[in-house]
N, C-alpha and C positions, 0 to 999 in steps of 0.2 A: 595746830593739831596736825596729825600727822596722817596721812591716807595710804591704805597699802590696798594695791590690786595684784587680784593671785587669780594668773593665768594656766591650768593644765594644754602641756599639749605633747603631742607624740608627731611626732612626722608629718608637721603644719609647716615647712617651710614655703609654700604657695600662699599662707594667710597671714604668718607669723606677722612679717613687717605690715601689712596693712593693719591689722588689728591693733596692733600697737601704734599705728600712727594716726589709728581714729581717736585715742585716747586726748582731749584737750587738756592737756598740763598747764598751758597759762592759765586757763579762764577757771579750772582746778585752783591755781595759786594763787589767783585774782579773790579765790572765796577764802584764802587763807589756810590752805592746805599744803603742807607738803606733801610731797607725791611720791611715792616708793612703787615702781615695777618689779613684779615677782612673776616669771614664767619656771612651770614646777616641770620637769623634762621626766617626762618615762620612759627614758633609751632611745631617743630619736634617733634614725642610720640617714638622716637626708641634714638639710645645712641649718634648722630651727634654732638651735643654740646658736650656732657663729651668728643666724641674724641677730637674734637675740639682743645677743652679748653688744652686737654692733650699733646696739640703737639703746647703748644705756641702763640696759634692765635688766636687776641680780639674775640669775640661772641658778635652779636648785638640779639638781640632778638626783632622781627618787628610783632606784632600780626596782624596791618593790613595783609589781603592777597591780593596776585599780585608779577610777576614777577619783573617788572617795581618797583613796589612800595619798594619791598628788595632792589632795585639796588640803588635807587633814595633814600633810606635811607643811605646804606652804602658810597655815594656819600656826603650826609650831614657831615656822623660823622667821614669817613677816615681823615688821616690828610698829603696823598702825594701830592708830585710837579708833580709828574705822577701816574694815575691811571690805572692799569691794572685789567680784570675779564673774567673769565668764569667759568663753571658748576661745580658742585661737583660732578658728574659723572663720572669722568676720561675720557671724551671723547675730550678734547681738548688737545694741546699740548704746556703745559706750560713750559716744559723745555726749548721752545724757544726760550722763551721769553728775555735771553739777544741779540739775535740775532734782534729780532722784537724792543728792544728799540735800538741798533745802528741804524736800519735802520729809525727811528723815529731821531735820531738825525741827523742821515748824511744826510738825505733828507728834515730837517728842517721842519719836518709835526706837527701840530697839534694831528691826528687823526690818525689810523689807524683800520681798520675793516676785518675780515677774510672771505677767499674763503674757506668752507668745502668743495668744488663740485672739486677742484684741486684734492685731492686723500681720500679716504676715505677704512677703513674697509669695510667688505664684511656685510652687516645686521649693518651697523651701522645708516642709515637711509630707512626706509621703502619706497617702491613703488608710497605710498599717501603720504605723506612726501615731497618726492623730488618733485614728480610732483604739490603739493602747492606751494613750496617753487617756484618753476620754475614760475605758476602763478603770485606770488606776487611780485618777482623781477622783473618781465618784465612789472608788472603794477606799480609800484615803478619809472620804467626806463621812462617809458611812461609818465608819471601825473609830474616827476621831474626832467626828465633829468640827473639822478644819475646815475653814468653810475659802476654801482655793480652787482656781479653775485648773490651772496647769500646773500638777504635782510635780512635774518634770523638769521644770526652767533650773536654767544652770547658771542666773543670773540673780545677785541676791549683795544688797547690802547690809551690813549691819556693825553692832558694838561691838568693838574686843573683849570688851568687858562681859560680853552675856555668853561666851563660851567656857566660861568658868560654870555655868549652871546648864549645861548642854551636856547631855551623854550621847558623844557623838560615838562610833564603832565602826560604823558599816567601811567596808576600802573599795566598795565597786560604785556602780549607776544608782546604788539602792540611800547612798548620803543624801542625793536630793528630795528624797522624800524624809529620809530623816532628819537631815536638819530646821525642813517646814514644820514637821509634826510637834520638834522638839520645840519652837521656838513660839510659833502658835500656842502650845501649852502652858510656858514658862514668861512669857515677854508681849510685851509691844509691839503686834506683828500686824502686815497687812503685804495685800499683794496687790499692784496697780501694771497697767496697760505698757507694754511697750512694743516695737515693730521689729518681726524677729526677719533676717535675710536669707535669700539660700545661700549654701554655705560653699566657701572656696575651697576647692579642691575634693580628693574622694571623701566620700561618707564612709565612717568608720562603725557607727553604733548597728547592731546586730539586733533588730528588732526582734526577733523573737524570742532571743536566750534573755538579752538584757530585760524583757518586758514578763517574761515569767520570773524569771529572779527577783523583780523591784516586786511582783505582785506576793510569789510567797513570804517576803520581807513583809510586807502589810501585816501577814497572820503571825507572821512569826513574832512579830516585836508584840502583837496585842496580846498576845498569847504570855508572853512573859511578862508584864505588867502587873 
């Protein structure tokens, strides 16, 4: 079976190689996985792709910009039976991850999505941050009956196969609440605990634009339903 992990990043070359080097490939292959690296590049001007490329793993180069849209590319042109992602930042905890696909297999799930709010670094997420975040998952909880702590986590395994019954759309910060919402609805979903890091190098997300944009997406997608 074949594993594909899709990395967005923009001008992470301070996190690029560690992130990628937290990734455990043997003990991946040990579970019978092959393992495909997919970092999705949205015009990085610093050295992300040369590391990249140096350490083994495809480079997609996506000049559209958007969160969403890097993700929802590398989704097109990966080629796993399961697809795993998060940040180039080193703030998630990818060494998990053969723990997170047993539990993906033993519990027969489609989906899985993550809790950063179970434990986290000290300054790993800001003050207005959590308390967005806190907003938009209890309006999420509310309008969908998705019963998720953190709407926000950009860390999420699941099927290739269940993106065939996804209307994914969104190309900004507003995917990760759509592809929980969509997946909760449709699949075998569940979201479980993992230890999120502070993250290497500057903070890019713009909490206030990005956290009214993901909230009028709430009303907008219920709204067309």
């Amino acid at each position: 079976m074949k594993l594909s992990i899709v990395i967005p990043a923009l001008n992470e070359e301070q996190a690029i190689g560690e992130t990628i080097g937290s990734i455990p490939g043997e003990a991946l292959e040990a579970l019978g996985y092959e393992v495909e690296f997919v970092v999705v590049d949205g015009g990085s001007t610093d050295r992300t792709r040369e590391i990249a490329e140096s350490m083994g793993t495809k480079v997609i180069v996506e000049p559209r910009k958007g969160y969403g849209r890097a993700y929802r590319t590398g989704f097109e042109q990966c080629h796993g039976d399961i697809i795993a992602t998060g940040d180039a930042d080193g703030t998630y905890p990818f060494e998990k991850l053969p723990d997170m696909l047993q539990t993906l297999e033993r519990e027969n799930l489609d989906f899985i999505t993550t809790d950063r709010f179970a434990s986290m670094d000290e300054g790993a997420m800001s003050r207005t941050h959590a308390l967005g975040n806190l907003v938009l998952s209890s309006i999420l909880r509310l309008l969908y009956g998705v019963s998720i702590r953190d709407s926000q986590s950009g860390m999420w395994i699941f099927q290739r196969e269940l993106l065939k019954d996804l209307d994914l759309q969104a190309d900004g910060m507003e995917l990760s609440e759509e592809i929980k919402i969509e997946a909760f609805k449709k699949a075998r979903a569940r979201e479980i605990p993992i230890h999120y890091a502070k993250r290497i190098g500057e903070k890019k997300i713009r909490s206030f634009r990005d956290g009214f944009r993901n909230l009028w997406y709430l009303f907008e997608k219920k709204l067309s339903e």
